[in-house]
Residue frames as qw, qx, qy, qz and C-alpha x, y, z in Angstrom:
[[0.819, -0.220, -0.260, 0.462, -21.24, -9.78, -14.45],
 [0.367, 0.378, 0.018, 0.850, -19.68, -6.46, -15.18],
 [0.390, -0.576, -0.368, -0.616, -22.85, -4.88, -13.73],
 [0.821, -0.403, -0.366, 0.173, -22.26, -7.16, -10.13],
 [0.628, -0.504, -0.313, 0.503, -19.31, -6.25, -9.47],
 [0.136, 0.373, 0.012, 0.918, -19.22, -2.46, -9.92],
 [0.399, -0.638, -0.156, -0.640, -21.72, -2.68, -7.98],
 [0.808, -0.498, -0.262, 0.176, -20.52, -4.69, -5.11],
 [0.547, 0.161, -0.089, 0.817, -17.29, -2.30, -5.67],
 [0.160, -0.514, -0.198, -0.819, -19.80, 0.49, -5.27],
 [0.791, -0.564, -0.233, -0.052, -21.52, -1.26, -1.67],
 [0.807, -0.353, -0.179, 0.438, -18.14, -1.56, -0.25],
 [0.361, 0.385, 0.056, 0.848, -17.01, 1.87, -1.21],
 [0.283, -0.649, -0.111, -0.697, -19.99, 3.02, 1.03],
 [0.848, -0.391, -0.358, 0.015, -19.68, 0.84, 3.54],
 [0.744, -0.022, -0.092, 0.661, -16.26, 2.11, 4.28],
 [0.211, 0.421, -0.043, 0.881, -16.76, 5.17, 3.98],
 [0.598, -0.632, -0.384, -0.309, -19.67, 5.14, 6.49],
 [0.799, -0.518, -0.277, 0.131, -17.32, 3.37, 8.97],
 [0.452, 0.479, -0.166, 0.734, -14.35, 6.01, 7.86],
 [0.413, -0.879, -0.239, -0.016, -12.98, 7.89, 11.07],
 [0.274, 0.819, -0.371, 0.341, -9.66, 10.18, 10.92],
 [0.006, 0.640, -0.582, 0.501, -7.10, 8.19, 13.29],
 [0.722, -0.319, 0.322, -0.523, -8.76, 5.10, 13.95],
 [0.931, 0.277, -0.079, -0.226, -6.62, 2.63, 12.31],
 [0.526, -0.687, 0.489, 0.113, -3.50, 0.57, 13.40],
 [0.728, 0.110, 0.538, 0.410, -1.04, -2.23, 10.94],
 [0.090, 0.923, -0.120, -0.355, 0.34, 0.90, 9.19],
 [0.461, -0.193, 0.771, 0.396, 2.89, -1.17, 7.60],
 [0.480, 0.344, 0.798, 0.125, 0.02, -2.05, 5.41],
 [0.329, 0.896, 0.297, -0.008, 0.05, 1.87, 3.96],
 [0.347, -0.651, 0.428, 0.522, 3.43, 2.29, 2.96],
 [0.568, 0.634, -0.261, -0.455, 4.50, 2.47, -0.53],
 [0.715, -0.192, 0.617, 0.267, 5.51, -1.11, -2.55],
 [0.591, 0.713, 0.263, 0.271, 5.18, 0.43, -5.92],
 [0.319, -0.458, 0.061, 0.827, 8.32, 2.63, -6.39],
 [0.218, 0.139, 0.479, 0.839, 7.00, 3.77, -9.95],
 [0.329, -0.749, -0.450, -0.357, 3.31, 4.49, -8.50],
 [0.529, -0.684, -0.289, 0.411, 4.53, 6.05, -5.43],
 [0.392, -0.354, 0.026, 0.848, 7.07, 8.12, -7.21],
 [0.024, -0.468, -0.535, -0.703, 3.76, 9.31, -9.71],
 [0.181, -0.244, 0.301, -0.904, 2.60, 10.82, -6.33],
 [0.312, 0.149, 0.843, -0.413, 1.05, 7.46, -5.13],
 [0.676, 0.346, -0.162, -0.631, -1.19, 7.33, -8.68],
 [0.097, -0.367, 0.908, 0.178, -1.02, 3.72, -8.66],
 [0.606, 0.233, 0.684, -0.333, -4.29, 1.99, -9.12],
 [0.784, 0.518, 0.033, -0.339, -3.96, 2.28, -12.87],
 [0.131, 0.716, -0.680, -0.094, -0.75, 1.04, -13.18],
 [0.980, 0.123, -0.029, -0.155, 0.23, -2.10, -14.51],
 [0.607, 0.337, -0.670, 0.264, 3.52, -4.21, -13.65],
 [0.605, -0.120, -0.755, 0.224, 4.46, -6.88, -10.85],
 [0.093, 0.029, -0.588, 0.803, 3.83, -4.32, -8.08],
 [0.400, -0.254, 0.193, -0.859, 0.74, -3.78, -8.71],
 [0.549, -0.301, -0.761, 0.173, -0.50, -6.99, -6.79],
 [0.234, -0.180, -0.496, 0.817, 0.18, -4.69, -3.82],
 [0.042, 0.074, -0.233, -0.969, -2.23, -1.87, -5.21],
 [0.711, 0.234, -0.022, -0.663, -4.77, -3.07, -7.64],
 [0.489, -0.264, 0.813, 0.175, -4.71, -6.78, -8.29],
 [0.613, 0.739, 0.148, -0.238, -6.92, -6.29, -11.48],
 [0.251, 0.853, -0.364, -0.277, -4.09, -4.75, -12.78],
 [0.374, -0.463, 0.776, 0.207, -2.16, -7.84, -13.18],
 [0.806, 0.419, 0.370, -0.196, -4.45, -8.87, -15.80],
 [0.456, 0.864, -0.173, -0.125, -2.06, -6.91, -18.13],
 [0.209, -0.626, 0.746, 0.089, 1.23, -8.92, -17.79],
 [0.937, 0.228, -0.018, -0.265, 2.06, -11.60, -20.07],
 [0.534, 0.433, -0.661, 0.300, 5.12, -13.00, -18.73],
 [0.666, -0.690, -0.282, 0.037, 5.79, -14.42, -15.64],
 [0.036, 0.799, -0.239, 0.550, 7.43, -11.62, -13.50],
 [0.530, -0.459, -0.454, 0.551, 9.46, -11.74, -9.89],
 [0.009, -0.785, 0.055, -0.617, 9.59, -7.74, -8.32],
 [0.607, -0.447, -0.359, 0.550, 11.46, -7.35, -5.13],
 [0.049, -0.934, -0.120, -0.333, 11.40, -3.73, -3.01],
 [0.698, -0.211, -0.309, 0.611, 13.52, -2.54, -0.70],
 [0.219, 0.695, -0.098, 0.678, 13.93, 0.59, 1.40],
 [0.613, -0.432, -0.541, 0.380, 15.04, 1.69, 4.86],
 [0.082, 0.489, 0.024, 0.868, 14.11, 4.83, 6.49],
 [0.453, -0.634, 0.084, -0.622, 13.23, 6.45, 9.89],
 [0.162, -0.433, 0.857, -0.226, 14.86, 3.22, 11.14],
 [0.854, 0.170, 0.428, -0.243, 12.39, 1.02, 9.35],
 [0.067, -0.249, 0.813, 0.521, 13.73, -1.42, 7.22],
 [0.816, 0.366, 0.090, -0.439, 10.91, -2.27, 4.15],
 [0.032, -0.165, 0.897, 0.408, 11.42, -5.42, 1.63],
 [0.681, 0.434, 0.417, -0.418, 8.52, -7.00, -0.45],
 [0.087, -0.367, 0.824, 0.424, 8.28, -9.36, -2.87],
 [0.655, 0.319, 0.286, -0.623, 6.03, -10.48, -5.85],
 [0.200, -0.082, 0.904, 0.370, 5.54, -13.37, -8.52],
 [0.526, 0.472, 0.066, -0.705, 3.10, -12.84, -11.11],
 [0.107, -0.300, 0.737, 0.596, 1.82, -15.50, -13.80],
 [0.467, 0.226, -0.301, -0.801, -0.17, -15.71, -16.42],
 [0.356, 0.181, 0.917, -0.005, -2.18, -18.84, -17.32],
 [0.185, -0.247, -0.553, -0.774, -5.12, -18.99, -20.14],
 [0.317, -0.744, -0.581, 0.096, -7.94, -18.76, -17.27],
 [0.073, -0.970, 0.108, -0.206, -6.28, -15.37, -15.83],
 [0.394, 0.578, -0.506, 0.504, -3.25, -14.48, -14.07],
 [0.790, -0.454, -0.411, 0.039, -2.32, -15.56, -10.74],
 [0.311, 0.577, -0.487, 0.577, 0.27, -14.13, -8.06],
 [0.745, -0.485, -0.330, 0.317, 1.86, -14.56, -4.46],
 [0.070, 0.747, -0.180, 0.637, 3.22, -11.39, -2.63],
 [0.564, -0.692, -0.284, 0.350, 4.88, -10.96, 0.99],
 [0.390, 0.385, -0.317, 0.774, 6.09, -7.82, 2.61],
 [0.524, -0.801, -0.272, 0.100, 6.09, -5.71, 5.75],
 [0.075, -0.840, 0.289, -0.454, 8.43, -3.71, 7.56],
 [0.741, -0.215, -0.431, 0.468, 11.46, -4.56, 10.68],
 [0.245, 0.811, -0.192, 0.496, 11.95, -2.51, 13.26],
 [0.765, -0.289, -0.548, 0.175, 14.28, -3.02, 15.96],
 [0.290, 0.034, -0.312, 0.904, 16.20, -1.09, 19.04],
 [0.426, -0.739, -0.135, -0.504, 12.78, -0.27, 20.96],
 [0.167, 0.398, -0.597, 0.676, 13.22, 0.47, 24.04],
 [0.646, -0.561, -0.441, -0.269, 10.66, -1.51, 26.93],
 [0.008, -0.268, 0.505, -0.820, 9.55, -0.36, 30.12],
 [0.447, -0.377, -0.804, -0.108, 7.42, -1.41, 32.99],
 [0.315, -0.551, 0.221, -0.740, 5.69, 0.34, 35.61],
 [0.289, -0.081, -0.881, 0.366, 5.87, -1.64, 39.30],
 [0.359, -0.685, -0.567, -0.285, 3.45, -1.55, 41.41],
 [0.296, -0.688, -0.357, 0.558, 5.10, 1.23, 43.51],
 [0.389, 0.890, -0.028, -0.237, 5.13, 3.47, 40.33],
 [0.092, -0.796, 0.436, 0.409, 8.67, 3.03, 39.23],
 [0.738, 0.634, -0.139, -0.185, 9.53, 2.73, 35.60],
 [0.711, -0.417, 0.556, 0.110, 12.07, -0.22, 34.75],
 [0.339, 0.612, -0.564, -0.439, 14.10, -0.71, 32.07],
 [0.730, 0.476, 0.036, -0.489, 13.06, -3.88, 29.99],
 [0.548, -0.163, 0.710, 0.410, 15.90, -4.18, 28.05],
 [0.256, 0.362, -0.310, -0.841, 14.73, -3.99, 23.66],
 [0.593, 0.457, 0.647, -0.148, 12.29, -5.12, 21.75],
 [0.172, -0.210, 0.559, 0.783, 11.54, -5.48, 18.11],
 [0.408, 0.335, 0.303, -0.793, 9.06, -4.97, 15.91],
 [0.032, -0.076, 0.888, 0.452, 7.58, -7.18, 12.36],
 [0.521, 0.498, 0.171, -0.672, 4.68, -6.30, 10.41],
 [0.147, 0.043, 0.805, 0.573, 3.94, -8.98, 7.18],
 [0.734, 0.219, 0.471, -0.438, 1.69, -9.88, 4.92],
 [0.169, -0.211, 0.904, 0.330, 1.38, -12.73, 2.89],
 [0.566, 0.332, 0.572, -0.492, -1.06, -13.53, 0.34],
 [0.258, -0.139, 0.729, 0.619, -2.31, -14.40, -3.12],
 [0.299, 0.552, 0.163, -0.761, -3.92, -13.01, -5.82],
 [0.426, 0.324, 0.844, 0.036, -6.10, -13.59, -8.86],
 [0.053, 0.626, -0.014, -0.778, -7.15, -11.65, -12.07],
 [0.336, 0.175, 0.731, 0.567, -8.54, -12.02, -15.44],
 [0.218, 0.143, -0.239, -0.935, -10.43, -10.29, -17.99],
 [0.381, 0.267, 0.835, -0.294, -14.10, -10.55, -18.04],
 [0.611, 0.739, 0.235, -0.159, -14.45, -8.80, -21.04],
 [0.745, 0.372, 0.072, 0.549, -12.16, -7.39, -23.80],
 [0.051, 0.726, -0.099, 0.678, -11.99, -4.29, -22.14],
 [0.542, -0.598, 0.174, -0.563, -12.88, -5.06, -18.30],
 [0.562, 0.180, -0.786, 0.185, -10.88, -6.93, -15.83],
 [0.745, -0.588, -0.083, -0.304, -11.83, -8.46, -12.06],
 [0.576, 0.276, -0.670, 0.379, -9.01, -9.46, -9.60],
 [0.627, -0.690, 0.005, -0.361, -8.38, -10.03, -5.78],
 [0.204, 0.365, -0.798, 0.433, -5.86, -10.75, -2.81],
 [0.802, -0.481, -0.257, -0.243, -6.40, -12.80, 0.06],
 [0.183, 0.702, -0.460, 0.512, -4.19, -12.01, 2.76],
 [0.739, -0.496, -0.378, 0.256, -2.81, -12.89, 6.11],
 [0.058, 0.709, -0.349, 0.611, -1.08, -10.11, 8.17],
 [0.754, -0.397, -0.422, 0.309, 0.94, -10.51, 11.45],
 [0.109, -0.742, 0.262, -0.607, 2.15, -8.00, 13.58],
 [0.715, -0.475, -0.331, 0.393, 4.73, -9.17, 16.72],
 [0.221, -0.919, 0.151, -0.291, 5.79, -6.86, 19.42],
 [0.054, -0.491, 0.804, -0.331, 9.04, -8.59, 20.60],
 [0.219, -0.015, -0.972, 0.083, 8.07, -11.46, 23.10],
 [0.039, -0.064, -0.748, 0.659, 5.33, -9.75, 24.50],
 [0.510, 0.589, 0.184, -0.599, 2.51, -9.33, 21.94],
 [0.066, -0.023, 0.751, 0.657, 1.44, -10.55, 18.66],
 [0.570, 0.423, 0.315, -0.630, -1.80, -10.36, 16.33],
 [0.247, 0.076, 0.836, 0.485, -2.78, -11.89, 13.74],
 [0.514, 0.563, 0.331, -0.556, -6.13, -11.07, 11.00],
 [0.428, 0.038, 0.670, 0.605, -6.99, -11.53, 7.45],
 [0.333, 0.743, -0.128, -0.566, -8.02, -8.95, 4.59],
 [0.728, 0.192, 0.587, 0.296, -8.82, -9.03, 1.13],
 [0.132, -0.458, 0.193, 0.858, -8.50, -6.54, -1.82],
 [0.524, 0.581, 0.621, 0.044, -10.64, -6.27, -4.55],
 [0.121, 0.748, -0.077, -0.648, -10.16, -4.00, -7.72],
 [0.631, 0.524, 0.557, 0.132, -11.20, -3.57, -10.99],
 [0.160, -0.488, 0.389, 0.765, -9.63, -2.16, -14.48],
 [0.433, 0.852, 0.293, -0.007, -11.75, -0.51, -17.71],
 [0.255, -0.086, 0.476, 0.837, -9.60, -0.05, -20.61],
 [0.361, 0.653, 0.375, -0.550, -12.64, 2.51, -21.75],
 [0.581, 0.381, 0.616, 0.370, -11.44, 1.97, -25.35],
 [0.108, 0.985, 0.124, -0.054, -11.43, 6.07, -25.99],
 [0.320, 0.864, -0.377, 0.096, -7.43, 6.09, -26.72],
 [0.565, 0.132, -0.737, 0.346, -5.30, 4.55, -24.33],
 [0.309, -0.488, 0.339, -0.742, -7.36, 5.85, -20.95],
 [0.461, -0.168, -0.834, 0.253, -7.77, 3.24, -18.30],
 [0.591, -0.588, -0.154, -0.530, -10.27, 3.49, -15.44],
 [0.573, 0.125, -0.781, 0.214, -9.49, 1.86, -12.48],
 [0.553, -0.527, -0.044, -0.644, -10.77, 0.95, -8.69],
 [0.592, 0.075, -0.754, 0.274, -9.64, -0.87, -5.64],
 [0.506, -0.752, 0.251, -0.339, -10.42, -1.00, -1.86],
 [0.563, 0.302, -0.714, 0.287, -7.68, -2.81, 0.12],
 [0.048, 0.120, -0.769, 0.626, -7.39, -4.04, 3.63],
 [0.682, -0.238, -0.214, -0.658, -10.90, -5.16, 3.89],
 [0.721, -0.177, -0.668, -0.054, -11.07, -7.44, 6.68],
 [0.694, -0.502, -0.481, 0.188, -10.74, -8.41, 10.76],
 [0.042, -0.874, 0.379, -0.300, -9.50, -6.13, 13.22],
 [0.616, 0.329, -0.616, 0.364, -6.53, -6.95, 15.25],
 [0.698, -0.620, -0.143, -0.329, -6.35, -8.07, 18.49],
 [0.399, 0.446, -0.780, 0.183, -2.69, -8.37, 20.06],
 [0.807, -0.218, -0.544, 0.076, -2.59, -11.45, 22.22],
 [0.447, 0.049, -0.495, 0.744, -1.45, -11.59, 25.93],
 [0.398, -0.865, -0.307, 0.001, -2.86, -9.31, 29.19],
 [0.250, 0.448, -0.302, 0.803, -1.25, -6.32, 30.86],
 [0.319, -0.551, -0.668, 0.385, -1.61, -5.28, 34.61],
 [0.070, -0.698, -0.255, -0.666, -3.05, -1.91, 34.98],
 [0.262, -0.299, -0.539, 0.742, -2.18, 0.42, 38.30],
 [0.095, -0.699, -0.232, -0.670, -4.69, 2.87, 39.25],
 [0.303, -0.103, -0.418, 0.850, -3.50, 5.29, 42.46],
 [0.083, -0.724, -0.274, -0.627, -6.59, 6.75, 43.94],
 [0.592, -0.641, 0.185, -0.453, -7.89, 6.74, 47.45],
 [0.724, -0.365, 0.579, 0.089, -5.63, 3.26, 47.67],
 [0.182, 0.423, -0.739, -0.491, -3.98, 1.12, 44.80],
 [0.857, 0.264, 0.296, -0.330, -5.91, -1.28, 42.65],
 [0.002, 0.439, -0.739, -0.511, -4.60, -3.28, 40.19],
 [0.825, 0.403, 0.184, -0.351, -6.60, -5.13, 36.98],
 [0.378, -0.133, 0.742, 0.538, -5.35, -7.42, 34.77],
 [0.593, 0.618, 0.108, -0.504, -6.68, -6.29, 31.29],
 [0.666, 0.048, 0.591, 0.453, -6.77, -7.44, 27.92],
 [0.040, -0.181, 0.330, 0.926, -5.17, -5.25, 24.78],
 [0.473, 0.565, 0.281, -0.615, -8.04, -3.44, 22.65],
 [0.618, -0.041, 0.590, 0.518, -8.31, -4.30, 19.27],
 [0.004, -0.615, 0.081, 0.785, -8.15, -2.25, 16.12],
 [0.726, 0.668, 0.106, -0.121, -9.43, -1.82, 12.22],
 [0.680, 0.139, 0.471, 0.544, -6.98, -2.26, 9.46],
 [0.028, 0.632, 0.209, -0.745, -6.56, 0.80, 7.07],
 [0.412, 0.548, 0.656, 0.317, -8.87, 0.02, 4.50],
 [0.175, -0.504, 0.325, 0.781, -8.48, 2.46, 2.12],
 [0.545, 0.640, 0.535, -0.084, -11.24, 2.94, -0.92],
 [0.075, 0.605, -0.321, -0.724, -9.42, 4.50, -4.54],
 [0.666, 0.584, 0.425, 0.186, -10.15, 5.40, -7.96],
 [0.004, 0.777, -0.299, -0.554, -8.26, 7.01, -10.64],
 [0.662, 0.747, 0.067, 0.011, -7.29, 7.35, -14.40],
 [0.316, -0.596, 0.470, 0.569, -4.28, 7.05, -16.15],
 [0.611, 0.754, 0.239, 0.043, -3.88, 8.32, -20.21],
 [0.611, -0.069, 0.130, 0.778, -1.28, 9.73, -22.33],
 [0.202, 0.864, 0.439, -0.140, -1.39, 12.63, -23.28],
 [0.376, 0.820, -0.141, -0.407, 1.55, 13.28, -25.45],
 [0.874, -0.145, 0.445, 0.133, 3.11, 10.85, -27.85],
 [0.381, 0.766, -0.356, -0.375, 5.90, 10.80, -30.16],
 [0.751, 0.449, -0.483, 0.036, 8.47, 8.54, -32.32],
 [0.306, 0.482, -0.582, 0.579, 11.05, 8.73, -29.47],
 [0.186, -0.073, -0.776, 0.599, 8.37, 8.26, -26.16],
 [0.221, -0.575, -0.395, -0.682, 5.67, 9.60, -24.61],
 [0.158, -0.356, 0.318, -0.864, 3.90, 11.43, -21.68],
 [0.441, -0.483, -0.751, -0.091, 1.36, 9.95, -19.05],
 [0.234, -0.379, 0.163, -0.881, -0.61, 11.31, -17.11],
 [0.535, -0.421, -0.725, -0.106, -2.44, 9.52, -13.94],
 [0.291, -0.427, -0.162, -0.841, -5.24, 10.80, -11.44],
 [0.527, -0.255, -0.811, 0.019, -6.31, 9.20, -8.69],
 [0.451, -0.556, 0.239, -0.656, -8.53, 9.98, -5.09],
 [0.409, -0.062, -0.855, 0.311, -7.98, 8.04, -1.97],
 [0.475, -0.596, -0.017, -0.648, -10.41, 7.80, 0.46],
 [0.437, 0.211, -0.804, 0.343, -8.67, 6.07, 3.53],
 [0.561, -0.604, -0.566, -0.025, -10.50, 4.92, 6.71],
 [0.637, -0.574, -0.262, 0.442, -8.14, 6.77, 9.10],
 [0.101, -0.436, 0.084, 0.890, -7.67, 10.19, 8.08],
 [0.448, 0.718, 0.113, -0.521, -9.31, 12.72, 4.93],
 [0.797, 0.447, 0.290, 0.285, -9.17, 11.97, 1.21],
 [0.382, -0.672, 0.464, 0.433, -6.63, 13.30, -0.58],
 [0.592, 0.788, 0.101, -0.132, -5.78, 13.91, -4.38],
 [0.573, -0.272, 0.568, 0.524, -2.44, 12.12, -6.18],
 [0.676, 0.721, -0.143, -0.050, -1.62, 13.39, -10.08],
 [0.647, -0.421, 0.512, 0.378, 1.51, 11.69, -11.55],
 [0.499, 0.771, -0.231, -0.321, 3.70, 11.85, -14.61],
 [0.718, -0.088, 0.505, 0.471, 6.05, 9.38, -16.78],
 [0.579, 0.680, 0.016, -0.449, 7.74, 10.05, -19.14],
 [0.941, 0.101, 0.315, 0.067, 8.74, 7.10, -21.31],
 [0.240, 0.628, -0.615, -0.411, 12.43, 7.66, -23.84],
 [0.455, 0.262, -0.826, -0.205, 12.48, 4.39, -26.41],
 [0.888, -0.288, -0.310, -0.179, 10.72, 2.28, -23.27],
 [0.809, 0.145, -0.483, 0.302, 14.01, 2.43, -22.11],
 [0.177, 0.091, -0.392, 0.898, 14.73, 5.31, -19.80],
 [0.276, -0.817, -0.498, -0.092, 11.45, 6.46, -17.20],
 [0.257, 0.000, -0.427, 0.867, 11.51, 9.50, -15.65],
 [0.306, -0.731, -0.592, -0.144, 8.22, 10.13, -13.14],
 [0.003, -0.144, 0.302, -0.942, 7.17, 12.94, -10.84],
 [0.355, -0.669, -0.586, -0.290, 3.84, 13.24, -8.99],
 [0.245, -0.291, 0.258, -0.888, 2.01, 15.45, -6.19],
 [0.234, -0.492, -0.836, 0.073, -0.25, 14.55, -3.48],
 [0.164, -0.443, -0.054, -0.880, -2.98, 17.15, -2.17],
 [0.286, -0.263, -0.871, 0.301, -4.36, 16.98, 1.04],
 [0.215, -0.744, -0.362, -0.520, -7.73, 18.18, 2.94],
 [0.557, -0.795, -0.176, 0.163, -5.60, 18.43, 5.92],
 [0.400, 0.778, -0.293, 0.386, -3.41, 21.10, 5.92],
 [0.378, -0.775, 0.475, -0.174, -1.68, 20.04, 8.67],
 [0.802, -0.161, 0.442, 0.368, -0.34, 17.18, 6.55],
 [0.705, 0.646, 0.169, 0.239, 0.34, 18.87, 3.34],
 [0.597, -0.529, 0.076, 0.598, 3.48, 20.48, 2.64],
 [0.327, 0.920, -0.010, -0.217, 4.33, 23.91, 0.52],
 [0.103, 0.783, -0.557, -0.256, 6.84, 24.11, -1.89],
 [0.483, 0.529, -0.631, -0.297, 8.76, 21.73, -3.46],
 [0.401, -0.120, 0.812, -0.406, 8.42, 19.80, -0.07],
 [0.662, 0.284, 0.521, -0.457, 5.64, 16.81, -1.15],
 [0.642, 0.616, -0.162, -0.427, 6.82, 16.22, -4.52],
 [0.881, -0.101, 0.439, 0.146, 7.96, 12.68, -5.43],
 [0.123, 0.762, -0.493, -0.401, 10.69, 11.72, -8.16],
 [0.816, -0.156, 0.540, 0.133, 11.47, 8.68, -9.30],
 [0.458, 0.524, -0.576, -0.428, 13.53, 7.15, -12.57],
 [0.870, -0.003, 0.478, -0.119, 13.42, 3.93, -14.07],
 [0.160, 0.473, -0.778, -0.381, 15.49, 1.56, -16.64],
 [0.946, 0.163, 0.274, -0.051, 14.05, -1.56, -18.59],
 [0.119, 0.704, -0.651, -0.259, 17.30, -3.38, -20.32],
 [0.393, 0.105, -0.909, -0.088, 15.74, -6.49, -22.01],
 [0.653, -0.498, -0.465, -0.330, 13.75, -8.20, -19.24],
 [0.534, -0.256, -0.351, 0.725, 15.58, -6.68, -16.45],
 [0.040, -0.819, -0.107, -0.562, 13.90, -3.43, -15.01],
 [0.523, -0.233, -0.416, 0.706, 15.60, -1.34, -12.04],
 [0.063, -0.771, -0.346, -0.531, 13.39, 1.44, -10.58],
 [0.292, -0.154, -0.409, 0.850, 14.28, 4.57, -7.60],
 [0.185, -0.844, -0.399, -0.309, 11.64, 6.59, -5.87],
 [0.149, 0.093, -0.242, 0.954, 12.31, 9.94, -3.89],
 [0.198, -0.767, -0.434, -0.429, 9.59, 11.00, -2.34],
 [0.082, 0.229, -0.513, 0.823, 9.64, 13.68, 0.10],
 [0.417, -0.713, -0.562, 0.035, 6.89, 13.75, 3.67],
 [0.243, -0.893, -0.219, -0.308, 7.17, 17.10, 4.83],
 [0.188, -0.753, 0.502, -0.382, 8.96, 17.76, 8.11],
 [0.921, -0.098, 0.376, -0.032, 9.84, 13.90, 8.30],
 [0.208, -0.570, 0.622, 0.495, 12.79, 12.94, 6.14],
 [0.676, 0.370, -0.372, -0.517, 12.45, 11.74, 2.59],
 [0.889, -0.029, 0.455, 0.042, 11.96, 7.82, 1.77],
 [0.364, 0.432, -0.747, -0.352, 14.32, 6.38, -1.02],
 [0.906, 0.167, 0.385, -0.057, 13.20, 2.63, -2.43],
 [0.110, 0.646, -0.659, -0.370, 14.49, 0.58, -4.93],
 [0.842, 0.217, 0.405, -0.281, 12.96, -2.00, -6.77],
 [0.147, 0.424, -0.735, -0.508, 14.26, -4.84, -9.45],
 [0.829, 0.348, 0.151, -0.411, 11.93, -6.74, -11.76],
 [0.097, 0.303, -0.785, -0.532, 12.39, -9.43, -14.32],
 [0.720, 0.345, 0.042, -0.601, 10.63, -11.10, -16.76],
 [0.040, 0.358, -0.873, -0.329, 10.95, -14.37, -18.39]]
């Protein structure tokens, strides 16, 4: 079994990458951070294990043995984010249900008549979910198997909507060599999108024409990673992690996340990570690109903040509360 699906993890890893083209993917929503403690490890999240990582790696949820709620929240660049997860165990594996997306509202819409001139509209809003549920258990003592099934919607105001579905698949290898974890996920695997509805098209050469056309549709941004997360120093009082991870996204170049925690009593986190990019016209120098994040657990109440900075774009803040019971 083990054997299958590394290897069907291993097919779809090429497959994707085959169909991989910088800039050719659209439901962006769907690559935004919902992990504030993997996002603020510089987006090292596929080995990570609590209620977020539904979003991520649903494998990972093998490791939870309570049932968990996790709610995000952040609002930046004039998007408001929110997402929300419910994880529980059962003796067959774990199970979970997860929505989020993004709101944004106060576009502006315009129309072009058919003697050229551009008309205000009035506003429009935007709303990006998805909604779906996920599965996970351990096929060995060391090796787990999970998966989402999703729905995703994307409306444009009144004048456009899409719909598609996508699944996730990803697997976790406690390699049994200390505390090092393997791990492996592709997400967004499924339909492109197709918004709904026709537009009229003017074209002014030798006379005017008009077509009525219908929108084009687009790929999802499936998004093939793997990475490692170990300690790698440990005392009475806490300890150090360390996690690794390469992304190999459909719609731009791979790119290279390392993250740190470091753990006081369980009770106090305090993370940091880097991302590296092969385009240097996204990376940023200096202190610019480095995430932050802290966390509290107090009983079965946890309350995590990420910082991360994007370059010449303004930093994101999140904020995320968990419980357990």
């Amino acid at each position: 079994m083990k054997r299958l699906v590394i290897t069907l993890m291993f097919f779809l890893g090429i497959l994707h990458a085959q169909s991989s083209k910088a800039g050719q993917a659209g439901a962006k929503f769907l690559s935004l951070p919902y992990s504030v403690k993997a996002e603020a490890m510089g987006g090292s999240n596929v080995a990570v294990s609590d209620a977020s990582s539904i979003f991520v790696n649903p494998a990972s949820i093998s490791n939870i043995n309570m049932k968990t709620f996790y709610f995000i929240s952040g609002y930046y660049w004039g998007i408001l984010q929110f997402g929300t997860s419910y994880v529980v165990p059962t003796r067959r594996g774990n199970i979970g249900f997860f929505v989020g997306g993004v709101y944004v509202g106060g576009f502006e819409g315009y129309e072009v008549d058919i003697n050229g001139n551009i008309n205000s509209i009035g506003t429009f809003s935007y709303l990006g979910t998805q909604l779906g549920f996920g599965y996970s258990r351990y096929l060995t003592d060391k090796f787990a198997l999970g998966g989402n099934v999703k729905l995703i919607y994307e409306g444009f105001g009144g004048y456009s909507n899409a719909y598609s579905a996508a699944i996730d698949i990803g697997t976790y290898y406690n390699t049994g060599y200390r505390d090092l974890v393997i791990a492996a996920v592709i997400r967004n695997f499924g339909f492109d999108l197709k918004p709904s509805g026709q537009f009229t098209r003017y074209i002014y050469e030798a006379s005017l024409r008009d077509t009525v056309q219908s929108y084009s549709s687009y790929k999802l941004p499936t998004i093939f990673s793997f990475g490692m997360l170990t300690s790698i120093l440990r005392s009475v009082y806490g300890k150090l992690i360390l996690a690794l991870q390469i992304d190999h996204p459909i719609d731009n170049l791979e790119n290279y996340n390392i993250g740190f925690e470091y753990s006081l009593l369980d009770i106090i986190f305090v993370r940091t990570g880097y991302k590296i990019y092969q385009n240097v016209d996204e990376s940023v120098a200096g202190a610019n690109g480095i995430n932050f994040g802290i966390g509290v657990r107090y009983g079965r109440f946890g309350l995590d903040y990420g910082f991360y900075n994007k370059g010449i774009l303004p930093p994101i803040n999140q904020i995320s509360l968990s419980y357990s019971f």
